[in-house]
C-alpha positions in Angstrom: 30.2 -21.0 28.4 31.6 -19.8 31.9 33.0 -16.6 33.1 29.6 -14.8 31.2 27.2 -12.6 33.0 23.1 -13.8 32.2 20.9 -10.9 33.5 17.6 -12.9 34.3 16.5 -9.4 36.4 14.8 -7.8 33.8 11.5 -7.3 36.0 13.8 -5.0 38.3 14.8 -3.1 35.5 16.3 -3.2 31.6 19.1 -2.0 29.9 18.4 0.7 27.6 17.9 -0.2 23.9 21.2 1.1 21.5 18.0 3.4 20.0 17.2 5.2 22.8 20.8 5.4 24.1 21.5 7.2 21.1 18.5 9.2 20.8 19.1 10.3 25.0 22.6 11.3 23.6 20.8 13.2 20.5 18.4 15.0 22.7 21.3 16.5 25.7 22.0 19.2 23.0 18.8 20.2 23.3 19.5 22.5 26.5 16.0 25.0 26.4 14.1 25.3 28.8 10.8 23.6 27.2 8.4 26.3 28.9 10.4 28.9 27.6 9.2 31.1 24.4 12.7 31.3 22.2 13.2 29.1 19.5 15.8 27.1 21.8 12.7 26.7 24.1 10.6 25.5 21.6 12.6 23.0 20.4 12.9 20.5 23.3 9.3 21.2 23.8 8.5 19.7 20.3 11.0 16.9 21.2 8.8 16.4 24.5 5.6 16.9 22.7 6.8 14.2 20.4 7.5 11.5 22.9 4.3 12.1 24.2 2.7 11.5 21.5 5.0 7.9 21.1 3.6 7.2 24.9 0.5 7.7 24.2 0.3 6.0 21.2 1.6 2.7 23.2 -0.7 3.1 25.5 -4.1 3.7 23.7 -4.9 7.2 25.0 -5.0 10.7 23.9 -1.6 12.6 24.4 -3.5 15.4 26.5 -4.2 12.2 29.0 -0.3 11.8 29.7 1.5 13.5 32.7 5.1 12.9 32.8 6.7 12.3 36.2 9.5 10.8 37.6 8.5 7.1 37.4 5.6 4.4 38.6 6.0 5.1 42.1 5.7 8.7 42.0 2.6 8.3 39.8 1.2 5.5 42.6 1.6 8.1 45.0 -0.1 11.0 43.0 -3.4 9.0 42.5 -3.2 8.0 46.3 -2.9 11.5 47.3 -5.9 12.8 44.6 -8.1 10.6 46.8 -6.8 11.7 50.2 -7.3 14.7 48.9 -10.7 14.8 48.4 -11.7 13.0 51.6 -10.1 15.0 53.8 -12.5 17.8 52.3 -15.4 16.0 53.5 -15.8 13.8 50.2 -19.0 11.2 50.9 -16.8 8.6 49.4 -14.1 8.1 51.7 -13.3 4.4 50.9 -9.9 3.1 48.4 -10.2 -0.8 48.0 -6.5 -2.4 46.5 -5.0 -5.4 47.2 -2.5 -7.2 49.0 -0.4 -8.0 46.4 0.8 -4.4 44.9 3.9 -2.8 44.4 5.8 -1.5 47.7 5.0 2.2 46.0 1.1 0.9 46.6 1.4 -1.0 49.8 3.9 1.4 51.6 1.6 4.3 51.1 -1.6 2.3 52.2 0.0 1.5 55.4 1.1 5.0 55.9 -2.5 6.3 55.4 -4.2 3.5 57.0 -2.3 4.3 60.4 -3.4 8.2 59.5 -7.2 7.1 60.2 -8.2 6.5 56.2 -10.3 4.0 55.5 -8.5 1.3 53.1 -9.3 -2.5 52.1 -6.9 -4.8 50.6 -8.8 -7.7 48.6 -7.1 -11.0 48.6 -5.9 -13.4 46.3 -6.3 -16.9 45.0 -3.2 -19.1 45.7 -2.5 -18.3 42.2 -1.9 -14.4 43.2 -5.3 -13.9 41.3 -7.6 -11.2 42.9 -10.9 -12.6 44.1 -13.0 -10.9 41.9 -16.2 -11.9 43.9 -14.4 -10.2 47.1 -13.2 -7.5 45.6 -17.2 -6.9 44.4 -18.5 -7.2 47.8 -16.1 -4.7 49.0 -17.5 -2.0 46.4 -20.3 0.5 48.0 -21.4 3.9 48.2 -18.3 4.6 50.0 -15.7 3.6 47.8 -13.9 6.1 45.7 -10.8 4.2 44.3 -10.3 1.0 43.7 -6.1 0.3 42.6 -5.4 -3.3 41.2 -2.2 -3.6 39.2 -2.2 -5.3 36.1 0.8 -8.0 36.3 2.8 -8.7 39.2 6.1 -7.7 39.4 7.0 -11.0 41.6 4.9 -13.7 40.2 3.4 -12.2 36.7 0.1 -12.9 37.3 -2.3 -11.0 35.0 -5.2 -9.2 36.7 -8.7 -9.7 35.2 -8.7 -5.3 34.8 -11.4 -4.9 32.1 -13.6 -6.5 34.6 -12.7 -4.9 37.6 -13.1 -1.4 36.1 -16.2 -2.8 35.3 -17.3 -3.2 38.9 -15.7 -0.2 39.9 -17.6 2.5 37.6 -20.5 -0.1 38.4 -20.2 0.8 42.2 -19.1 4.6 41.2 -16.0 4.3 42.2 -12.8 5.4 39.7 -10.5 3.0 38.8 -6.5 2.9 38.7 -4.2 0.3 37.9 -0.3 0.0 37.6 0.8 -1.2 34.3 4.3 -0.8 35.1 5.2 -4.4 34.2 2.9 -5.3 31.8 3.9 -2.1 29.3 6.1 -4.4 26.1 4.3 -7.8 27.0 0.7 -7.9 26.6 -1.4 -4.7 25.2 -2.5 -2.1 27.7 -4.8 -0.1 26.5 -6.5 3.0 28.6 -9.4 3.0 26.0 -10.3 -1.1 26.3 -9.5 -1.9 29.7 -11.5 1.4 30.6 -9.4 2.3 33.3 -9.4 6.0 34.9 -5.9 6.2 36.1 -2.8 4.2 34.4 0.7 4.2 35.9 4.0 3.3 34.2 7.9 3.7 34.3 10.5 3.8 31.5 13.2 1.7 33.0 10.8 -1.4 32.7 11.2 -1.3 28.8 14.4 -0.6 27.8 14.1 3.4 28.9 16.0 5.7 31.3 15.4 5.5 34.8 13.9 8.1 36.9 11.4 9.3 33.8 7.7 7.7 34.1 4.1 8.7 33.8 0.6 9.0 35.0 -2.2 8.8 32.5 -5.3 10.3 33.6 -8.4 9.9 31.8 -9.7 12.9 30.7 -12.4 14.8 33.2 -11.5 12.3 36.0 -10.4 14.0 39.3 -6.7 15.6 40.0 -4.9 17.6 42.4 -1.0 18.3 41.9 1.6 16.2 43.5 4.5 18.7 42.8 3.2 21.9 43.2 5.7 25.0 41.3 5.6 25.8 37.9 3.0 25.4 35.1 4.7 22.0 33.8 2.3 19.9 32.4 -0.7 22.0 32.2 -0.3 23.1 35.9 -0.1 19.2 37.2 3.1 18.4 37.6 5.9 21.2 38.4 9.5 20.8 37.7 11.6 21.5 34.7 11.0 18.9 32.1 14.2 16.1 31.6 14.0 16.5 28.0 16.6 13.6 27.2 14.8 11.2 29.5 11.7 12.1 28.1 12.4 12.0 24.6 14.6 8.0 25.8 11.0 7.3 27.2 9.1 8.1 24.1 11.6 6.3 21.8 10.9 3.5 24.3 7.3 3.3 23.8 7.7 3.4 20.0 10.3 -0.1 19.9 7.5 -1.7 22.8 4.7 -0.9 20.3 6.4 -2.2 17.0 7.8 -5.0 18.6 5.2 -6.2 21.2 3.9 -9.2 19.1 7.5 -10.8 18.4 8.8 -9.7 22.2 5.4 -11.5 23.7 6.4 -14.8 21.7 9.7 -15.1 22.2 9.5 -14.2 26.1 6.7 -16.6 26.7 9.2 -19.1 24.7 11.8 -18.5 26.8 9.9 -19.1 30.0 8.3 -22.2 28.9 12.0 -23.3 28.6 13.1 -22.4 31.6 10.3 -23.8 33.5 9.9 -27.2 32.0 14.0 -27.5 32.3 13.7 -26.6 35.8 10.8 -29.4 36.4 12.5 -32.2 34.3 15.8 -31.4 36.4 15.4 -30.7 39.3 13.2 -32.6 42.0 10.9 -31.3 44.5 9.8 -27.4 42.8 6.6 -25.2 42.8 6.5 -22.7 40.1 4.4 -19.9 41.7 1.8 -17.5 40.0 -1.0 -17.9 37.4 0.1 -21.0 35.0 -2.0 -19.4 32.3 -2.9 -15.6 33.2 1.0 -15.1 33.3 3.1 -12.3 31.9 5.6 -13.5 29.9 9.2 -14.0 30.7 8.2 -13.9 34.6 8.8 -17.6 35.9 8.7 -17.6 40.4 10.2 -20.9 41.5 10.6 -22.2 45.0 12.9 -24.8 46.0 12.2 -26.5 49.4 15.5 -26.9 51.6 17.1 -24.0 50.1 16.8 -20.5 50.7 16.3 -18.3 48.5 19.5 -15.5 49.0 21.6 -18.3 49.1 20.7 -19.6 45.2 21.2 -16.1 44.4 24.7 -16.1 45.5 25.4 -19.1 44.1 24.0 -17.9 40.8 25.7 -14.7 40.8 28.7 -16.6 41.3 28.4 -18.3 38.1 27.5 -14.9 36.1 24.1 -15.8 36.3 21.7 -12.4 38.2 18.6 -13.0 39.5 16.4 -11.7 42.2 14.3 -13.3 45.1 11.2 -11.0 45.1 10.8 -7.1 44.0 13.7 -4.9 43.3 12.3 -2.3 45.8 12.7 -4.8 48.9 15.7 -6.5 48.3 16.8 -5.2 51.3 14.9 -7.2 53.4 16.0 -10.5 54.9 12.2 -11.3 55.0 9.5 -13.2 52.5 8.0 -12.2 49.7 4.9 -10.6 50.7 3.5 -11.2 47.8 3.7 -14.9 48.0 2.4 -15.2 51.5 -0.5 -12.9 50.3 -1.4 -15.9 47.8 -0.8 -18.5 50.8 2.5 -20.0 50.4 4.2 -21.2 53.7 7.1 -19.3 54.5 9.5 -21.7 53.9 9.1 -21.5 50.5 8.4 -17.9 50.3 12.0 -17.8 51.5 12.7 -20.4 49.1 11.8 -18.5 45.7 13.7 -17.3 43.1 12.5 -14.7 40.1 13.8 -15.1 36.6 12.4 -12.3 34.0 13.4 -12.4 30.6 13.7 -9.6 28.3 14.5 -8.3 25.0 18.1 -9.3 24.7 17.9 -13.0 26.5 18.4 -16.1 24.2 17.9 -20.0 24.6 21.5 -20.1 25.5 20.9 -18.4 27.9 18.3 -20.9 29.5 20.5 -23.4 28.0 23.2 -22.3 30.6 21.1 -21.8 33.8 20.1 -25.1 33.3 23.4 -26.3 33.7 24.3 -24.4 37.1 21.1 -24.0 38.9 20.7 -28.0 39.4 23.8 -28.6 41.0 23.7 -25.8 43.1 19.8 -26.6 44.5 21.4 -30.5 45.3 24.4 -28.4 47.1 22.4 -26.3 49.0 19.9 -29.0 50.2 22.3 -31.2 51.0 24.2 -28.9 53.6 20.3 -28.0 55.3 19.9 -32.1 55.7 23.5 -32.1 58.0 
């Protein structure tokens, strides 16, 4: 089984599915300009109008409710900026509660604002990267406008307890947000039950193009434009539409919808595998994240006395790709912030390794990391002992 390549990366991003491939290809004859009035015109925006409906459909809200943009982070941003927005026009409620374990789109902004003057609180979490619900509640008062929690962590998987924090947000008056980027193709999200105001989400994570995404906003909650320009999108979001992408994205959403049950199952399967081969093999692990509130086919593993860029290597050597922590700072030499956030020492923060299954992994595919990572964990501690 050597000299194969086992992508165990799929929280950073997926391939595209063969359908959505060929309906991308489909869809680059349709060259119109969707706002335009011809019949050439009109025909991407049906094709548009289509996938929104598909989006939409995935996500339990009406299509009216979608705003297509360029991805999650954009769509972070926008909801972000609403707020800003409105406080710096003298709203009463110039407070946004979040955490400390959000996406770099989330966290990056917050520390850009916060060093502006806003006023921002990041709850903490359990050791499990579970948000302190009774924390974030005492955080909540007259002054809080936002609150942004993501749904599953893009680093650990853990599944946040939304429903119940949009619960304590509308409680307190406050609108509520959360970034569903990686739990869209998992686990149902649902605008409608989890009651949330503001949903983000980006194609790439489930087998769609990159650089497509959207924003769903509940209908009558606040909004101001991120792109300013054209009439796009009902005036919300300028720039000429990406018709392909768009229709890849809303092809997307239909195979995530149809196939969620089976995908969940045989995800969580594949995990479980992993996880209790690592454990049987390997002495001296901690599996990071939420053993039971867990998205499936996200397993974070440190290994003590080996560091973490250093299993990578080793890995990629033997065809095997995996990351240490989120795609967006893989740059950095230092931990996961996530992980410290939920308390781990940073010797194993530096120490972790993510595998996330997808669509097209398979038990051999377990089978065979099983095989490699061992002897490489043995190497590797072995040389820090000398």
């Amino acid at each position: 089984m050597d000299n194969q390549m086992i992508y165990l990366d799929n929280n950073a991003t997926t391939r595209m599915a063969d359908e959505v491939i060929q309906a991308v290809c489909d869809a680059l004859v349709l060259f119109g300009n969707a706002s335009s009035m011809h019949g050439y015109g009109r025909d991407a925006e049906a094709a548009i109008e289509q996938a929104r409906s598909q989006v939409a459909s995935l996500v339990d809200c009406d299509p009216k409710e979608i705003i297509f943009t360029s991805g999650a982070s954009e769509s972070n941003n926008t909801v972000f900026n609403i707020f800003r927005d409105k406080i710096d026009l003298g709203a009463k409620r110039n407070r946004i509660v979040t955490t400390t374990i959000e996406h770099p789109s989330i966290i990056e902004t917050v520390k850009f604002l916060k060093a502006r003057g806003y006023l921002i609180d990041e709850v903490p979490v359990d050791s499990t990267g579970l948000v302190d619900v009774k924390k974030l509640e005492a955080y909540l008062g007259d002054d809080v406008a936002l609150v942004s929690v993501m749904t599953g962590n893009n680093e650990t998987g853990t599944i946040q307890p939304i429903k119940e924090i949009a619960a304590l947000a509308h409680s307190a008056g406050a609108y509520m947000h959360t970034d569903a980027t990686q739990a869209i193709g998992k686990i149902p999200v649902s605008l409608r039950d989890m009651d949330v105001d503001y949903m983000s989400l980006s194609g790439h994570k489930f087998y769609g193009p990159k650089g497509v995404g959207v924003l769903v906003v509940k209908n009558k909650s606040p909004f101001e434009a991120f792109v300013h320009g054209g009439h796009q999108e009902g005036g919300k979001r300028a720039g000429t539409y990406n018709t392909p992408s768009i229709v890849g994205l809303g092809v997307a959403a239909e195979l995530a919808q149809k196939h969620l049950v089976d995908e969940r199952e045989k995800l969580w399967h594949l995990r479980e595998m992993l996880r209790v081969g690592i454990l049987e093999k390997i002495p001296n692990v901690v599996i990071n994240g939420n053993p039971e509130h867990c998205l499936p086919g996200t397993l974070d593993v440190s290994f003590p006395s080996a560091e973490g860029e250093s299993i990578l290597l080793y890995l990629d050597l033997d065809g095997i790709e995996v990351s240490t922590g989120s795609a967006c700072a893989s740059g950095s030499l230092e931990p996961s912030y996530v992980l410290l956030a939920s308390g781990l020492d940073i010797e194993l923060a530096h120490g972790s390794i993510r595998f996330s299954f997808g669509h097209y992994n398979t038990e051999d595919d377990v089978r065979y990391v099983l095989e490699k990572l061992p002897p490489i964990i043995k190497r590797l501690r072995e040389l820090s002992t000398r």
